[in-house]
GUZA-602782 format. One record per residue: residue number from 1; residue in three letters; x, z negated, y of N, C-alpha, C in turn. Coordinates in steps of 0.1 Angstrom, whole numbers, plus 2048, in hexadecimal, padded with zeros to 3 digits. Example, Ala and Ser with C-alpha at 12.3 -4.5 7.8 and 13.67 -1.06 7.14 Angstrom:
2
(atom 1, 'ALA', (884, 7B2, 7C7), (87B, 7B2, 7D3), (884, 7B2, 7DF))
(atom 2, 'SER', (880, 7B9, 7EA), (889, 7B9, 7F5), (881, 7B1, 800))
//
This chain:
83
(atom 1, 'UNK', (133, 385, F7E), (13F, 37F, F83), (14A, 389, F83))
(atom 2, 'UNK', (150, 387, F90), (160, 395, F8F), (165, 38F, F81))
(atom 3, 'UNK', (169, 399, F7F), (176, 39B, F75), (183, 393, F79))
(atom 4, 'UNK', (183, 39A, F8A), (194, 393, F89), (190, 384, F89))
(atom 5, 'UNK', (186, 380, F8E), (183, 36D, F8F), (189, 36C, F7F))
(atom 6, 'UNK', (184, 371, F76), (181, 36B, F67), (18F, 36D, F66))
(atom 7, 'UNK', (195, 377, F66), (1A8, 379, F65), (1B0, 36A, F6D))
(atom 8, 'UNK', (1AA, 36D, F78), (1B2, 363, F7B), (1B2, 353, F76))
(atom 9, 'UNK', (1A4, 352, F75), (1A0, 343, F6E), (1AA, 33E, F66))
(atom 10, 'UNK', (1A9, 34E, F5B), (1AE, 34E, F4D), (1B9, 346, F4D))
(atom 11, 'UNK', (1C5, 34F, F57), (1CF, 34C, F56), (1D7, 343, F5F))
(atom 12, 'UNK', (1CE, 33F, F6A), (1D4, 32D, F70), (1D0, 326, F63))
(atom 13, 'UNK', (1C7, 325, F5B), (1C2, 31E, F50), (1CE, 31D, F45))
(atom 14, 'UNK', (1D3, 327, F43), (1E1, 328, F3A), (1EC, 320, F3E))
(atom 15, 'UNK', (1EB, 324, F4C), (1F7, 31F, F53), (1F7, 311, F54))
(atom 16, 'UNK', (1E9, 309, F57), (1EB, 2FA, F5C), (1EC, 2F8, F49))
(atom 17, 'UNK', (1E7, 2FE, F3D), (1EB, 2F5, F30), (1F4, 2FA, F30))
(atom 18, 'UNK', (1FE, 301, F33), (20E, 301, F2F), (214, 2F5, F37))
(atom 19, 'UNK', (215, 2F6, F42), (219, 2EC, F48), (215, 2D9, F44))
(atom 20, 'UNK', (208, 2DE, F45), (207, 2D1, F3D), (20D, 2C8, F2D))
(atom 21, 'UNK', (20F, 2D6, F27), (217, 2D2, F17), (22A, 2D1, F1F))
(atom 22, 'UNK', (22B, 2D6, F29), (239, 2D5, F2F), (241, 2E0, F2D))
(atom 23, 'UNK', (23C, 2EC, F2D), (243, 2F9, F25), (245, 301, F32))
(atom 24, 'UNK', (252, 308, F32), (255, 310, F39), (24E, 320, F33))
(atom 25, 'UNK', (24D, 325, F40), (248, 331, F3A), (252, 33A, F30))
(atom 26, 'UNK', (25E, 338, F30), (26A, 33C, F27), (264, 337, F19))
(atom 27, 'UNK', (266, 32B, F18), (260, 324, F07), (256, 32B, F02))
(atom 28, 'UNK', (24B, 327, F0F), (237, 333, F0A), (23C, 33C, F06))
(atom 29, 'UNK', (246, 346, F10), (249, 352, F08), (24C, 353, EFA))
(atom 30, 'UNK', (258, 34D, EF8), (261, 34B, EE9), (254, 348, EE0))
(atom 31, 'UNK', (24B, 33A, EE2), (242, 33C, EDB), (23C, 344, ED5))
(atom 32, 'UNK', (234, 34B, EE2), (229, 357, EE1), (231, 363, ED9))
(atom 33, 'UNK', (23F, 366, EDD), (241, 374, ED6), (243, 37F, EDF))
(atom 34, 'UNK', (242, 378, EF2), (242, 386, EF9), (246, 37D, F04))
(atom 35, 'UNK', (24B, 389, F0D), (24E, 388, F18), (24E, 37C, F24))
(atom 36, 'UNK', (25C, 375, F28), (256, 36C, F34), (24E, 374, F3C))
(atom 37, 'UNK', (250, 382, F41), (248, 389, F48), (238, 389, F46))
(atom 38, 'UNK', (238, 38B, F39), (227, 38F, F33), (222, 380, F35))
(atom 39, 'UNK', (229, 375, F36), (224, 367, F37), (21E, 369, F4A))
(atom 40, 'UNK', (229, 369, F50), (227, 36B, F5B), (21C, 374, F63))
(atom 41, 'UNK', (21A, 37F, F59), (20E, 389, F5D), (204, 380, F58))
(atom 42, 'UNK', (203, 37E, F4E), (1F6, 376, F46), (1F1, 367, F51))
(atom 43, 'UNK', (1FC, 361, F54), (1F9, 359, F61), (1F4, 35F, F6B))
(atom 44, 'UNK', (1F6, 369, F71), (1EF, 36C, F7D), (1E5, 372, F7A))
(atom 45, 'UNK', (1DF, 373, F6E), (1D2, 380, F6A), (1D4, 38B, F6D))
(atom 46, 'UNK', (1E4, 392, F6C), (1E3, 39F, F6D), (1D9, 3A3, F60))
(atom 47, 'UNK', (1D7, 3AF, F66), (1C7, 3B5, F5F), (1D2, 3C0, F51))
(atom 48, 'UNK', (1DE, 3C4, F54), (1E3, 3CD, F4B), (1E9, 3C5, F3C))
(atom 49, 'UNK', (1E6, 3B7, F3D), (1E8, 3B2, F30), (1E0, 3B5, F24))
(atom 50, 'UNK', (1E5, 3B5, F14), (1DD, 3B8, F0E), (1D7, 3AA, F0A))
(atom 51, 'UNK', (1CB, 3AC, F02), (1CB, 39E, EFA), (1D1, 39B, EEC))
(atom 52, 'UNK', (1D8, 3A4, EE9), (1E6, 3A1, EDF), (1ED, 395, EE4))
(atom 53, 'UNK', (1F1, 395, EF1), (1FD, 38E, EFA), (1F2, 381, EFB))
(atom 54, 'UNK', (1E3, 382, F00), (1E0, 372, F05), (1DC, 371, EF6))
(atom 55, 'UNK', (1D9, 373, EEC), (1D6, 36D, EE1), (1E4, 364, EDF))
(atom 56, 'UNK', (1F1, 36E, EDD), (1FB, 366, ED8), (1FE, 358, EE0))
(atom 57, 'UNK', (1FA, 35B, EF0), (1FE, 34F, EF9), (1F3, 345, EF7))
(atom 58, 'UNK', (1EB, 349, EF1), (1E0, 33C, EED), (1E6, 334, EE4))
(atom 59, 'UNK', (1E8, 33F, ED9), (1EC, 339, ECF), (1F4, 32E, ECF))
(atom 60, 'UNK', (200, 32F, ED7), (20B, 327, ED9), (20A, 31E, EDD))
(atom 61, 'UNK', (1FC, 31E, EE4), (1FA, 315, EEB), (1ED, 309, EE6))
(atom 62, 'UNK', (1ED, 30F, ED5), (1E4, 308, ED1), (1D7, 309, ED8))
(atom 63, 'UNK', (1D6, 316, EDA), (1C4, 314, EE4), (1BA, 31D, EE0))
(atom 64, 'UNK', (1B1, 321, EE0), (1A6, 32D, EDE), (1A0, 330, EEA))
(atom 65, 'UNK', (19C, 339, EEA), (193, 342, EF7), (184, 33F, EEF))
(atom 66, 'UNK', (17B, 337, EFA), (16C, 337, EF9), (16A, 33F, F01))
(atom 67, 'UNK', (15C, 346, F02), (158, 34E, F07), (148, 346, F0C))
(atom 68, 'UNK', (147, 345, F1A), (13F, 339, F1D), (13A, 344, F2B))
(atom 69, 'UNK', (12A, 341, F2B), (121, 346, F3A), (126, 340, F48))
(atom 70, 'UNK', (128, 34B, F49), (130, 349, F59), (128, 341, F65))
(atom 71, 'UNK', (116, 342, F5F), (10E, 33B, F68), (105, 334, F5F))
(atom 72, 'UNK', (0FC, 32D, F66), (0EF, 323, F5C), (0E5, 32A, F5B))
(atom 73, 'UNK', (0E0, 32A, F51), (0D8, 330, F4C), (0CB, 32F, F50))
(atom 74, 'UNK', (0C3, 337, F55), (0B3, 332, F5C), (0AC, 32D, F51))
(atom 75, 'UNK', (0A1, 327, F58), (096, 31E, F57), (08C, 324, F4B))
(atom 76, 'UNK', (08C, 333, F4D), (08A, 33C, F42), (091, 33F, F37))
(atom 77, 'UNK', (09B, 33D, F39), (0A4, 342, F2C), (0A4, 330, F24))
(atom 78, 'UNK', (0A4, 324, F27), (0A1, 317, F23), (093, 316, F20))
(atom 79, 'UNK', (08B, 320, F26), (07C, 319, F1F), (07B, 314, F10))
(atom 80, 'UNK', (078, 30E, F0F), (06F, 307, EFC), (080, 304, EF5))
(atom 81, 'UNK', (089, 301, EFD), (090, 2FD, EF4), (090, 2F1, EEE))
(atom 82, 'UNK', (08C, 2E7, EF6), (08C, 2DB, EF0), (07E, 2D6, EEA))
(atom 83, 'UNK', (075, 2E7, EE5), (06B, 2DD, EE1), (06B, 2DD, ED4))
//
């Protein structure tokens, strides 16, 4: 999978739970500890963010990063699991 897909996922993903809890990107900021800008990068998946910045904007946001397969897993890699 691109990279930028996964950046960008990321960060519409941030964007629709901020919005959802009702937070302006100004507040996330104050939260987080950085920048309305670094909010605003972090939304569009600019790639020069560190993960210093989205850890804090998780945080604020009460969330964790999973780390989940971008595709299903074949027929081989499931063999004998359910036996």
């Amino acid at each position: 999978m691109d990279y930028d897909l996964i950046a960008t996922r990321l960060g519409a993903q941030i964007r629709q739970r901020r919005l959802n809890r009702g937070m302006t990107q100004a507040r996330l900021a104050a939260l987080a500890f950085v920048t309305r800008q670094k909010v605003i990068a972090i939304e569009k998946g600019d790639h020069s963010v560190g993960m210093t910045a989205y850890a804090r904007v998780l945080a604020a946001l009460n969330c964790e990063l999973t780390v989940i397969p971008a595709v299903l897993p074949t027929l081989d890699e499931i063999h004998g699991i359910f036996d």
